[in-house]
C-alpha positions as CSV (number, residue, x, y, z in Angstrom):
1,X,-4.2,13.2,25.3
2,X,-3.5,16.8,24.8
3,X,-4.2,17.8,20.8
4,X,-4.0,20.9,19.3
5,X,-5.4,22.2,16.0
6,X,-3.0,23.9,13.9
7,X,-4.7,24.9,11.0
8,X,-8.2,23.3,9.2
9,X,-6.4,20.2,8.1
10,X,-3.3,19.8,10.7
11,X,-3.6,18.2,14.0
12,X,-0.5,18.4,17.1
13,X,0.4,16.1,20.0
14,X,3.1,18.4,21.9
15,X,6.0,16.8,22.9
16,X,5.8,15.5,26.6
17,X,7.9,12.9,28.7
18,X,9.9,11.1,26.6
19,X,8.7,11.5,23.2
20,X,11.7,13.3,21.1
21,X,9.4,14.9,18.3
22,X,5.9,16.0,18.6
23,X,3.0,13.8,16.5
24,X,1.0,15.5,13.5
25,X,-2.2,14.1,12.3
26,X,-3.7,15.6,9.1
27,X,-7.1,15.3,9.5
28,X,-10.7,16.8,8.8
29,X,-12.5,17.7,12.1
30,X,-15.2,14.9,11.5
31,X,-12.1,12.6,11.4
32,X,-10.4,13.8,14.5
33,X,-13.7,13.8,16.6
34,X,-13.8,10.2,15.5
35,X,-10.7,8.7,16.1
36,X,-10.1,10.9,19.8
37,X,-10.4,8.7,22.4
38,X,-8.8,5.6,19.6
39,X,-5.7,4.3,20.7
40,X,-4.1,5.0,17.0
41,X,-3.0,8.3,18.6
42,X,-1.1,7.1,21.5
43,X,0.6,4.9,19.2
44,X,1.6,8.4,17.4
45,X,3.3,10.1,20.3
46,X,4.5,6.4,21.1
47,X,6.4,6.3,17.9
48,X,7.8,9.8,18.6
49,X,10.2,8.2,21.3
50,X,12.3,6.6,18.2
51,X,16.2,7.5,18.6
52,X,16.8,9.2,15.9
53,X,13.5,10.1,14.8
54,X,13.6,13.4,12.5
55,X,10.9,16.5,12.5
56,X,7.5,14.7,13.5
57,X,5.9,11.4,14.2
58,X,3.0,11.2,11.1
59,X,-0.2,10.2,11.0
60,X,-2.2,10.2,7.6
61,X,-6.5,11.0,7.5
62,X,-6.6,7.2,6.9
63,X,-5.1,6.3,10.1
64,X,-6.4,2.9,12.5
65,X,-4.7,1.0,15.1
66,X,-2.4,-1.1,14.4
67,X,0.8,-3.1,15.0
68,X,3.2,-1.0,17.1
69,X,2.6,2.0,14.4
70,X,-0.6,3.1,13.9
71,X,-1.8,2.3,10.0
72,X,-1.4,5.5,8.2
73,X,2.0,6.5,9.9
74,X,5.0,7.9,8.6
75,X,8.4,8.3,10.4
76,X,11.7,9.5,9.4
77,X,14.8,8.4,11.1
78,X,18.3,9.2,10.4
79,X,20.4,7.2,8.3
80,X,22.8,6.4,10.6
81,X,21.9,7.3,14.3
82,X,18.5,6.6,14.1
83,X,16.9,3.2,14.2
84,X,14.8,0.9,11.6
85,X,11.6,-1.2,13.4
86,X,9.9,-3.6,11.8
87,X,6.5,-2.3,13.2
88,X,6.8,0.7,10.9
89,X,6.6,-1.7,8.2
90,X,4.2,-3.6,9.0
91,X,3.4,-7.7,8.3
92,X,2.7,-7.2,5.1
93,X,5.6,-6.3,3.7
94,X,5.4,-4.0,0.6
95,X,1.2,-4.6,0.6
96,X,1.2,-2.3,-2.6
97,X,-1.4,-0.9,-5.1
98,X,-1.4,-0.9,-8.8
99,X,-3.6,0.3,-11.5
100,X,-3.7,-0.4,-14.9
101,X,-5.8,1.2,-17.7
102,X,-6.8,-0.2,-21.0
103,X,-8.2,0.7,-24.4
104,X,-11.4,-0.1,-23.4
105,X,-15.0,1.6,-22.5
106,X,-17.2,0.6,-19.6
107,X,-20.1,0.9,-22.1
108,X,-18.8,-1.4,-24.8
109,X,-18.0,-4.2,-22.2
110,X,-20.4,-3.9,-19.8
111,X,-22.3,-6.7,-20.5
112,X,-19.1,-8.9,-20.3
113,X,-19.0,-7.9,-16.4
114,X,-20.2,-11.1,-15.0
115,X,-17.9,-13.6,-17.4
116,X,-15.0,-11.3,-17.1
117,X,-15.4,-11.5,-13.3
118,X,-16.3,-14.8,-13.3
119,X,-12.8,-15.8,-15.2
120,X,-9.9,-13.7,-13.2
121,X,-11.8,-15.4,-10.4
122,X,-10.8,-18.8,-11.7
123,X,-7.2,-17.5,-12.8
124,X,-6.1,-15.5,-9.9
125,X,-6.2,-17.7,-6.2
126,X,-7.8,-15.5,-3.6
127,X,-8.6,-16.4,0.2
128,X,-5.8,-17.7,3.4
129,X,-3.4,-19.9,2.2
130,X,-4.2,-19.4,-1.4
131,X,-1.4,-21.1,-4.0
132,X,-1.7,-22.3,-7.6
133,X,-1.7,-19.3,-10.4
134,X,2.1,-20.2,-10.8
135,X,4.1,-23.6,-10.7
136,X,6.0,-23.7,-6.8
137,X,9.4,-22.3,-7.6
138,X,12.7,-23.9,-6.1
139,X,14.9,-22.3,-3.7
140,X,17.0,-21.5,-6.1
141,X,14.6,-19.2,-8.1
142,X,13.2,-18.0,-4.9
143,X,16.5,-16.3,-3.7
144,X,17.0,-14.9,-7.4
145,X,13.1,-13.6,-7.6
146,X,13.8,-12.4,-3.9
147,X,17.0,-10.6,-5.4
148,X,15.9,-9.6,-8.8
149,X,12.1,-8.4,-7.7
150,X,10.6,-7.2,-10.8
151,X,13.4,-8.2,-13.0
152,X,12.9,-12.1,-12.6
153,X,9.1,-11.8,-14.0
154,X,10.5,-9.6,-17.0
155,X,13.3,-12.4,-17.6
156,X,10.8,-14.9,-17.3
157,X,8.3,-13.4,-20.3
158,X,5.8,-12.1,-17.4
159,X,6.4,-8.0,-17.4
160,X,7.3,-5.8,-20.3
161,X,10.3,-3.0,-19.6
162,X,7.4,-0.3,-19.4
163,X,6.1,-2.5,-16.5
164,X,9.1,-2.0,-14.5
165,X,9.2,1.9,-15.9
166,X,5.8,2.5,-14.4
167,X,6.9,0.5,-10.8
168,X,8.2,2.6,-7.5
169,X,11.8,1.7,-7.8
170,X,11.7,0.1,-11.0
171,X,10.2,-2.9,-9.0
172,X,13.2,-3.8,-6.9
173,X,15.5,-2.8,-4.3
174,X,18.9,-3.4,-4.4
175,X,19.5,-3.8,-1.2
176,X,18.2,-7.4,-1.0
177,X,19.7,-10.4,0.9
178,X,18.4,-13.6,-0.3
179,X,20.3,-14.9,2.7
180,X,18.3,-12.9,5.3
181,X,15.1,-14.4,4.5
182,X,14.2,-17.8,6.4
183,X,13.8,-21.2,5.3
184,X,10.0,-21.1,6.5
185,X,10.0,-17.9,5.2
186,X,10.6,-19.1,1.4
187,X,8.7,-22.1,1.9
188,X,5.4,-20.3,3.0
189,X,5.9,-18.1,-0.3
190,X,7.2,-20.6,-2.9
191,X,3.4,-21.6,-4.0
192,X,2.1,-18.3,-3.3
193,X,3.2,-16.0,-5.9
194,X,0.3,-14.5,-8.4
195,X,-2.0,-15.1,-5.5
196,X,-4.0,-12.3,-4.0
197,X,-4.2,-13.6,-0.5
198,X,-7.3,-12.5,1.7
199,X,-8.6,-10.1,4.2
200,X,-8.3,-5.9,2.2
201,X,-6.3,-8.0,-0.5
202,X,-9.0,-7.8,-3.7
203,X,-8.6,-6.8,-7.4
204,X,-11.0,-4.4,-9.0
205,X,-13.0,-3.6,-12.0
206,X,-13.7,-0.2,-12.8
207,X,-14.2,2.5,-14.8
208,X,-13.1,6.8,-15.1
209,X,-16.2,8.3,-13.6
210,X,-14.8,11.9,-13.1
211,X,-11.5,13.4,-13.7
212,X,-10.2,16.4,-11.6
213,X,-6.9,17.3,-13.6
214,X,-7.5,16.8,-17.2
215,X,-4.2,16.8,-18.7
216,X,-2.7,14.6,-15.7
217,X,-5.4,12.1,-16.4
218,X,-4.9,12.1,-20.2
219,X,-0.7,11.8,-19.9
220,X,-1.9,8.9,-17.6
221,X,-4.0,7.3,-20.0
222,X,-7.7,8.0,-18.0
223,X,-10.3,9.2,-20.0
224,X,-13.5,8.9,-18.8
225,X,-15.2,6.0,-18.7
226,X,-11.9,4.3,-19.6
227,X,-11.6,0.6,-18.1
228,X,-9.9,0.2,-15.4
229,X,-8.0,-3.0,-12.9
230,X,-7.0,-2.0,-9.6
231,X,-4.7,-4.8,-8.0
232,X,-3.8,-4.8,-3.7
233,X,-1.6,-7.2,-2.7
234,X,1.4,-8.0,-0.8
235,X,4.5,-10.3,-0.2
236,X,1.6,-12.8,1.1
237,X,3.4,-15.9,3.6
238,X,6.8,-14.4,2.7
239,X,6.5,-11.7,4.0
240,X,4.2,-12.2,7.5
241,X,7.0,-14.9,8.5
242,X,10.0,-12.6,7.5
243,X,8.5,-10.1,9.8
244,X,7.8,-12.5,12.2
245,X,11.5,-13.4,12.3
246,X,12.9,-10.0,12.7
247,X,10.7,-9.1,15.8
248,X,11.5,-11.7,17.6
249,X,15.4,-10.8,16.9
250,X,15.1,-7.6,17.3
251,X,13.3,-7.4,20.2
252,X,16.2,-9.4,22.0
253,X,18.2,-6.6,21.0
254,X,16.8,-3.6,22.2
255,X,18.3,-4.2,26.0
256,X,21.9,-4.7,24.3
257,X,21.3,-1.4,22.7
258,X,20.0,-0.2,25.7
259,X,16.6,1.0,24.0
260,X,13.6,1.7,26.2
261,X,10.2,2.6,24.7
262,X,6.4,2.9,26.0
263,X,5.6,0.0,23.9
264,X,7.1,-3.5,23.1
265,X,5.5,-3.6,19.8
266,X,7.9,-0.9,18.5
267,X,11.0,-3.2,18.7
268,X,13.7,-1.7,16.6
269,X,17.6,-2.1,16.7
270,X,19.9,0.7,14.9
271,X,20.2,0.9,11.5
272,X,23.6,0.5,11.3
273,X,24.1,-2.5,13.6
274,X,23.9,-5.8,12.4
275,X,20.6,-7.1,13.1
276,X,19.4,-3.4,11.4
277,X,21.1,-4.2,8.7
278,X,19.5,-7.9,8.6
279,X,16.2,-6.8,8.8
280,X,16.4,-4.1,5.7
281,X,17.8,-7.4,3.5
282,X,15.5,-9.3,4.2
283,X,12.7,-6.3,4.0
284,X,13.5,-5.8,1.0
285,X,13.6,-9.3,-0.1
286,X,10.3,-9.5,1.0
287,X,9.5,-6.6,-1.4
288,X,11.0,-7.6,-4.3
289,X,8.5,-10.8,-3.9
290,X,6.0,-8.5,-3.8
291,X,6.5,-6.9,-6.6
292,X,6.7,-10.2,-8.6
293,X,4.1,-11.2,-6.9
294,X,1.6,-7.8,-8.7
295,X,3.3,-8.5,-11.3
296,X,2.4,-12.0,-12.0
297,X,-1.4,-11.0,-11.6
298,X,-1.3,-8.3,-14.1
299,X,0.3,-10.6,-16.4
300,X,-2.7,-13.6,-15.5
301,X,-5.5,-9.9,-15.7
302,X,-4.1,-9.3,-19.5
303,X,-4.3,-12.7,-20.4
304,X,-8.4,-13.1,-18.9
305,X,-9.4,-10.2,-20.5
306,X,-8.2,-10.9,-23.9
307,X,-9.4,-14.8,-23.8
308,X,-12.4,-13.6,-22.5
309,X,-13.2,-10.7,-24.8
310,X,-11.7,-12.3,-27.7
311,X,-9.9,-9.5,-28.7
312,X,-5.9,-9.4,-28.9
313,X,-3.1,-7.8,-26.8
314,X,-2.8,-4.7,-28.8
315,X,-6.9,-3.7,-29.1
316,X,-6.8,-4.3,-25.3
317,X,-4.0,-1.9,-24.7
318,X,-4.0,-2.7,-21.2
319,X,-0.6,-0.9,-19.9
320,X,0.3,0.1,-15.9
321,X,-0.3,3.1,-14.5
322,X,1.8,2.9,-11.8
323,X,2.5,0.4,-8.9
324,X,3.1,1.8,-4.7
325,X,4.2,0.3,-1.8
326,X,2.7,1.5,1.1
327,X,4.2,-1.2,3.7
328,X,7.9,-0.2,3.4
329,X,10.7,1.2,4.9
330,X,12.9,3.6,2.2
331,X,16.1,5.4,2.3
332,X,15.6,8.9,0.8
333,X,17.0,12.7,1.2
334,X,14.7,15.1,2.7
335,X,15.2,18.8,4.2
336,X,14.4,19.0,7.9
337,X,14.9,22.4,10.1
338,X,16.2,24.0,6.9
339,X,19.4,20.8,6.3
340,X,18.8,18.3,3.9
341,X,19.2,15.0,5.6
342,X,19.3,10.9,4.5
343,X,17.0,9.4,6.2
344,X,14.7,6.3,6.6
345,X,11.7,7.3,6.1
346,X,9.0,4.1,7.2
347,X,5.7,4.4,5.6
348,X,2.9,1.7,7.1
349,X,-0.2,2.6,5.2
350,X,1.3,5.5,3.7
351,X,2.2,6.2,0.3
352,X,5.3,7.9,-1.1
353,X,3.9,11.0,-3.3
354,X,6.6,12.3,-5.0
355,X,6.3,16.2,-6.2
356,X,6.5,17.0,-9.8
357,X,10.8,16.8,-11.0
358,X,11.7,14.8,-8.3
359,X,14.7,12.9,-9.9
360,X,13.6,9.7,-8.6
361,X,10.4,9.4,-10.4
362,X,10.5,7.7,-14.2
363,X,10.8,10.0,-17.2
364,X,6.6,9.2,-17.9
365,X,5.6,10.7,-14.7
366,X,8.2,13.4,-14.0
367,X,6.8,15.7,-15.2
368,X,3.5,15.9,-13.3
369,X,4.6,13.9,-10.1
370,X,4.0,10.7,-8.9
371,X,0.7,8.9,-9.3
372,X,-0.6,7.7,-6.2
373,X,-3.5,5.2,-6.0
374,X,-6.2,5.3,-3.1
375,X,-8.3,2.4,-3.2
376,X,-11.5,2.9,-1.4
377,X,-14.1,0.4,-0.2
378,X,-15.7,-2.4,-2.5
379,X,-18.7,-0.1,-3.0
380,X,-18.2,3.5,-3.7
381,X,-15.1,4.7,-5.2
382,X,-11.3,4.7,-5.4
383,X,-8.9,7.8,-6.5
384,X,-6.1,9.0,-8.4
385,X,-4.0,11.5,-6.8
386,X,-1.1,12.7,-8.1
387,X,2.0,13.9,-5.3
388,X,2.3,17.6,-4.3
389,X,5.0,20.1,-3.2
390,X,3.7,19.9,0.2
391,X,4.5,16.6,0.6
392,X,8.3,17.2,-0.1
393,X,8.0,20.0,2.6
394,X,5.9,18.6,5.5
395,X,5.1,14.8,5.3
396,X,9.1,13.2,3.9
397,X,6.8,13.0,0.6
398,X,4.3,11.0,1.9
399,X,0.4,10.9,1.9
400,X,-2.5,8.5,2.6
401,X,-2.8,4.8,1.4
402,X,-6.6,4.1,1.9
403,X,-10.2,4.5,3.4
404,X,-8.6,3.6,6.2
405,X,-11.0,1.6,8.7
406,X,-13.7,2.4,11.1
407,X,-14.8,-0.9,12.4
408,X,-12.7,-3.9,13.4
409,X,-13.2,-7.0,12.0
410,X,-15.0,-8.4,14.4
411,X,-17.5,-5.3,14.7
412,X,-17.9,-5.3,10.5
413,X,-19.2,-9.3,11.0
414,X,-21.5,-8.5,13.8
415,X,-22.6,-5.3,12.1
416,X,-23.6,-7.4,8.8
417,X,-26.0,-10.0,10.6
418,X,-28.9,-10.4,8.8
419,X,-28.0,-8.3,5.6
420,X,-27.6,-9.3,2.2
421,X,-24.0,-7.5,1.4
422,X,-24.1,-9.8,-2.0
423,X,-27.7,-7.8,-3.0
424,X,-26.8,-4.6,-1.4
425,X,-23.1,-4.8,-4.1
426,X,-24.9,-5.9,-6.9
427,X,-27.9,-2.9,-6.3
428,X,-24.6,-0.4,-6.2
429,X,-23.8,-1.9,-9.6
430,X,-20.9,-3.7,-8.3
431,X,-20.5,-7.8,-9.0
432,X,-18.7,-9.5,-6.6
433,X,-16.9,-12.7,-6.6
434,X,-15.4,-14.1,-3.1
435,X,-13.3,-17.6,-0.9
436,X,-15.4,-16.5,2.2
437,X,-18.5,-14.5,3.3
438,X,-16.8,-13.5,6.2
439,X,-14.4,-11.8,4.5
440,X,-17.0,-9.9,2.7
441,X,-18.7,-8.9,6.2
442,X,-15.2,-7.8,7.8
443,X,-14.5,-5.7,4.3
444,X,-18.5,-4.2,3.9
445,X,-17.9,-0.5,2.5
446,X,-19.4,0.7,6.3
447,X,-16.4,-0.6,8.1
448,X,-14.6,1.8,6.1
449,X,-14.1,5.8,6.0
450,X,-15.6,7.1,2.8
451,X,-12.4,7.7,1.1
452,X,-13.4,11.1,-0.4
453,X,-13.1,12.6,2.9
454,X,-9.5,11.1,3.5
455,X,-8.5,12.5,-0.2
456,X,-10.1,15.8,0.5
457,X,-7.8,16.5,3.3
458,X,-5.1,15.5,1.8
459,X,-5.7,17.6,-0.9
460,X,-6.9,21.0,1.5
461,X,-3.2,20.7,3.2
462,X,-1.4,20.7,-0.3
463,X,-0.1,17.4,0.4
464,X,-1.5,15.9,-2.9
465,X,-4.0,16.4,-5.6
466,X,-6.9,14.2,-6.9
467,X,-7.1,13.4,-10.9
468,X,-9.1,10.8,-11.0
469,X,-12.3,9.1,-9.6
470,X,-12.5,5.2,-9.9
471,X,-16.3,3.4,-9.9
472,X,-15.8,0.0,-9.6
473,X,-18.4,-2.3,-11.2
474,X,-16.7,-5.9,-10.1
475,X,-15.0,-6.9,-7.5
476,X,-12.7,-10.1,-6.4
477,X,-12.0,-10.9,-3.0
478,X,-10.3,-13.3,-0.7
């Protein structure tokens, strides 16, 4: 595949045969000569045969194969000629970060490691299948949490108003149909939420180690050495089976819409007919259980730390950073050629990164832009970025989600025979407390980038800027 460089941190896939807009890939050089011969960047010009696709088919330093859409892809489509496909998306419907910080110091607590890990593993269900931290809710509260997203846990005593402040989109979107979602669908996810689920699901333990922007990091609460709870999760059963539904019908679709496209996995309908508008319902159904879901977990972390620690809700101080989506599919106005647009801009393994003003963003944050959290492997270090002007110009305000991976799964397991990944944590001074060892094999920090190279580009292209280094120091896993 033809790629040209067009400056230190941008990559080009010209636009050939049928693809509408060319592809971009910001990466380092390292990362390119990596990933050249990886099938991630056919899937790029692949998704650049979209109808309606707007300016350039994205890729993100993080990017992998994956589903249809690489993972670290970001497409725009217009709002109403273009098309919406579930791909783009992903499985994982609104898999999302969030970070909170505390009153705490690593160095006053750092002797509680152990019991503190020892008790959010016992609160919080982890691992395939997971279910428990909450009692199974009915149908009925299942279609009001899937409408209410965020709003549900805060009416239910489980998230403060500054929760939901500090949440992309307040922690629901509005355009949720509890009808779209499926019977299986709501019964895979009715014993599932406050579970983190399994495979790069975790939450983690750490502490400020450097900061980049000091007065960002201090309006943010990070001083250094600060305590810190990073929390990935998704929309768990929900979610995988909602998506499963919608490919399947709209996949049927595509010949009555007389859509052709190099691959099968990018099934997509338009966004204005009625299996479009469907999906997007039940999408963002599927979110607003995520949501709850995060939610629900920060509400079961508080509670750990402060039985645990003996202290009360007020010396813990623990309050939310901010929470992403990064598996999502949003409707937003960009400028494109010059002519500001409304498009849908899909985001799998990409996170929105808001400039500084942008009127979306909560009155806390406005002013410096929107924090975006970059969790890295289980043994080196995760990041605080912040959004930058170049994202509103060249990515539809987008940047990377992750390390993004280097091994499959099944490479990562062979890879770890006969190494002691438990010993090699605990000498990086990191505890870990896990369902499965093969989960720990598949998620080993080699089978992943090192996520200061993926931030570093993004923050050489002016796409977003780093505040923050993360060390973690305990880890929970699936």
């Amino acid at each position: 595949m033809e790629l040209k460089q067009v400056n230190e941190f941008l990559w080009e896939i010209p636009r050939t045969g049928g693809m509408r807009v060319p592809g971009r890939i910001y990466a380092s050089k390292r990362i390119i000569d990596d990933i050249r011969d990886d099938p991630c960047l056919e899937q790029v010009a692949n998704v650049a045969h979209l109808p309606g696709i707007a300016g350039y088919s994205l890729a993100m330093p993080d990017i992998h194969w994956g589903y249809g859409f690489p993972i670290g892809g970001v497409a725009a489509t217009d709002a109403e000629e273009g098309v919406i496909s579930p791909g783009g998306v992903g499985y994982d419907i609104n898999c999302g970060v969030r970070l909170l910080r505390s009153n705490l110091t690593y160095s006053a607590i750092a002797n509680r490691a152990e019991a503190l890990a020892d008790a959010l593993f016992a609160a919080i269900p982890a691992g395939v299948g997971s279910e428990g931290a909450i009692p199974a809710l009915d149908l009925t509260e299942m279609r009001q949490l899937a409408r209410d997203g965020a709003d549900w846990a805060l009416r239910q005593g489980y998230a403060t108003r500054a929760d939901l402040d500090h949440t992309e989109e307040n922690g629901r979107l509005a355009m949720a149909d509890p009808d779209a979602i499926s019977a299986e669908a709501y019964a895979r996810g009715r014993r599932q939420l406050g579970t983190l689920g399994s495979g790069n699901h975790f939450l983690e333990l750490g502490r400020v180690d450097q900061i980049f922007l000091p007065a960002e990091a201090e309006r943010l609460g990070l001083g250094l050495d600060t305590v810190t709870v990073i929390i990935h999760s998704g929309s768990r059963g929900l979610g995988h089976q909602t998506c499963d539904d919608y490919l399947r019908t709209i996949g049927k679709a595509m010949e009555r819409y007389a859509i052709k496209l190099p691959d099968r996995q990018l099934a997509c309908a338009p966004i204005l007919s009625p299996e479009g508008q469907e999906y997007l319902g039940a999408m963002a159904a599927a979110a607003n259980f995520a949501w709850c879901n995060r939610q629900m977990m920060t509400h079961l972390t508080r509670r750990v730390f402060m039985e645990t620690l003996g202290i009360s809700e007020r010396d813990l101080g623990m309050t939310l950073v901010y929470d992403v989506c990064h598996n999502i599919a949003k409707f937003e106005d960009h400028v494109v050629g010059g002519r500001r647009r409304r498009l849908c801009v899909h985001r799998k393994g990409a996170t929105r990164a808001f400039a500084a003003g942008h009127p979306a963003l909560p009155d806390a944050v406005r002013a410096i832009g929107q924090p975006v959290l970059i969790p890295g492997d289980m043994g080196r270090y995760s990041y605080v970025l912040i959004g930058a002007q170049g994202a509103m110009r060249e990515t539809f305000g987008s940047t990377c989600h992750g390390a993004g991976r280097v091994m499959s799964r099944a490479r990562a397991k062979k890879e770890a025979r006969g190494r002691d990944l438990i010993e090699e944590l605990r000498a990086a001074g990191v505890t870990i407390r896990y369902q499965g060892r093969a989960t720990v094999a598949e998620e080993m920090p080699a089978a992943y980038k090192d996520v200061a190279d993926v931030v570093a580009v993004m923050e050489g292209a002016g796409i977003s800027r780093r505040v923050a280094r993360l060390k973690p120091f305990a880890v929970i896993k699936g």
